[in-house]
C-alpha positions in Angstrom: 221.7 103.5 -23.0 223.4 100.6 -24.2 223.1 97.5 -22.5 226.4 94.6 -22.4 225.1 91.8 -25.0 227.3 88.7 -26.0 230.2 90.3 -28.1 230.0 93.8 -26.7 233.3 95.5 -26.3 233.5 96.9 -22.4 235.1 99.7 -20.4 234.5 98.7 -17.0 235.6 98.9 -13.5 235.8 95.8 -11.3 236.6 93.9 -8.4 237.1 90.3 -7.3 237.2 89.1 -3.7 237.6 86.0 -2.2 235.4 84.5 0.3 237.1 86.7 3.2 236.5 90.1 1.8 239.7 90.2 0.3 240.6 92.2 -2.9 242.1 89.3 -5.2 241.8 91.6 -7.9 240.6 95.0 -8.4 240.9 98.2 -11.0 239.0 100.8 -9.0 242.0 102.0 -7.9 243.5 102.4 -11.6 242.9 102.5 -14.8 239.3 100.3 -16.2 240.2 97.4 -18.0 238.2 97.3 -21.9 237.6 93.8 -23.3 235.3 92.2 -25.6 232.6 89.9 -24.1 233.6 86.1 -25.3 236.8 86.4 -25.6 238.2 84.5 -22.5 239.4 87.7 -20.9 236.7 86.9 -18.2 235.6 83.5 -16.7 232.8 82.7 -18.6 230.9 82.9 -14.8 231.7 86.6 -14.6 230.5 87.1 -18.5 227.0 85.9 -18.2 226.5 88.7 -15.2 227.5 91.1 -17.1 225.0 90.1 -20.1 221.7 92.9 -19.9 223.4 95.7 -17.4 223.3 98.9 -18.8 226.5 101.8 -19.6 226.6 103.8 -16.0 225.4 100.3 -14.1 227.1 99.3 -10.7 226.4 96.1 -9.4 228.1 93.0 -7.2 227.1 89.7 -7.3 228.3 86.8 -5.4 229.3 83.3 -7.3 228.5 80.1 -5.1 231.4 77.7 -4.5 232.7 76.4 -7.8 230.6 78.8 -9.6 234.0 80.8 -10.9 236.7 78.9 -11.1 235.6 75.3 -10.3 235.3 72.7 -7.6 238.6 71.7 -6.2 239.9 68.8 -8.2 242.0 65.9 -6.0 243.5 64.5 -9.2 245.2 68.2 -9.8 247.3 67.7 -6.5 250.3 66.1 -8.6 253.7 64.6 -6.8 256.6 66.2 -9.0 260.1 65.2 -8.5 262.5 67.7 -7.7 265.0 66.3 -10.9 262.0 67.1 -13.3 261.3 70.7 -11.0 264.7 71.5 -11.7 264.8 70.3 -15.5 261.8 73.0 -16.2 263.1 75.4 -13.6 265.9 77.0 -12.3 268.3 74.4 -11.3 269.6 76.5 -8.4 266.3 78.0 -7.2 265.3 77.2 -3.2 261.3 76.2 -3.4 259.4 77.0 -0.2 255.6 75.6 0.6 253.3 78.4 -0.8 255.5 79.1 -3.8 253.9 79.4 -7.1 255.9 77.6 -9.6 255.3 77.9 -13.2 255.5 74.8 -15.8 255.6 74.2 -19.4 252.6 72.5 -21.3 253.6 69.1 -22.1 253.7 71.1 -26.1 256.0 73.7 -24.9 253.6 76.1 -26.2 252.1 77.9 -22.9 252.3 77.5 -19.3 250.5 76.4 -16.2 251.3 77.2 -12.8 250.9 75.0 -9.6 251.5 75.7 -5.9 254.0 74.0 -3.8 252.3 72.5 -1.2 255.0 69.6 0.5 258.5 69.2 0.4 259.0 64.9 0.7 262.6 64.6 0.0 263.3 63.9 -3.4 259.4 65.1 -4.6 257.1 67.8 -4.4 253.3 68.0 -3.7 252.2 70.7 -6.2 248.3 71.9 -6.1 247.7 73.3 -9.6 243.7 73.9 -9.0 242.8 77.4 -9.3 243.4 79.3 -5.8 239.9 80.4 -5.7 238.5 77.1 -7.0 235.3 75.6 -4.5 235.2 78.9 -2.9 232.5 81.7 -2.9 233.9 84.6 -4.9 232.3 88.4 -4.7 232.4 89.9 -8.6 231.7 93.9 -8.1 231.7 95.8 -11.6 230.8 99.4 -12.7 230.1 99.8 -16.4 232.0 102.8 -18.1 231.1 102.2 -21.6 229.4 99.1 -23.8 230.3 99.5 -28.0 
């Protein structure tokens, strides 16, 4: 049998849950998902549980808080103002509190996404940690094939 070292290519089945039970991700229902080990198509978190299970393996594991994405960061709840939301944005768009709202890097070369969390007039309260980050995650996985 072969058994998932760094750099192995992967054909696996898996599932994320948050710490109510609930499916944040999952591709038991679908097709697997293949990736190569190291190359930031998982948290580096999930990677290292992975490392030594065999092809045919099913396991879960549970990450501690901040063990997946992160503790919760206070300096990444960020005041935007509505003229720069609207500069990046569409200028006609209605925002609501729970609204994901994507921004460019300050390069223009990717993106990063926050979520609205306060409407203060002429501002916005925008929390762009990672939904999951501080929180217990579950990381279930069952191991098709390891190249």
């Amino acid at each position: 049998m072969n058994t998932i070292q760094p750099g192995s290519f992967l054909t696996l089945h898996y599932r994320l849950a948050g710490p109510d039970g609930a499916d944040v991700v999952t591709t038991f229902h679908d097709q697997p998902a293949t990736l190569m080990l190291g190359s930031g198509q998982l948290a580096p978190a999930f990677e290292a549980k992975l490392l030594g299970l065999e092809e045919g393996a099913r396991a879960s594991f549970t990450l501690a808080p901040g063990e997946a994405f992160g503790e919760r960061n206070p300096e990444m709840v960020q005041r935007v103002s509505l003229a720069l939301l609207r500069e990046h944005g569409d200028p006609e768009a209605e925002y609501n509190v729970g609204d994901v709202v994507e921004f460019p890097t300050p390069d223009g070369q990717g993106r990063f996404a926050g979520v609205l969390r306060e409407l203060l007039g002429d501002s916005a309260v925008f929390d762009f940690n990672h939904p999951l980050a501080g929180q217990a995650v579950t990381f279930e996985v069952q191991v098709i094939g390891v190249l």
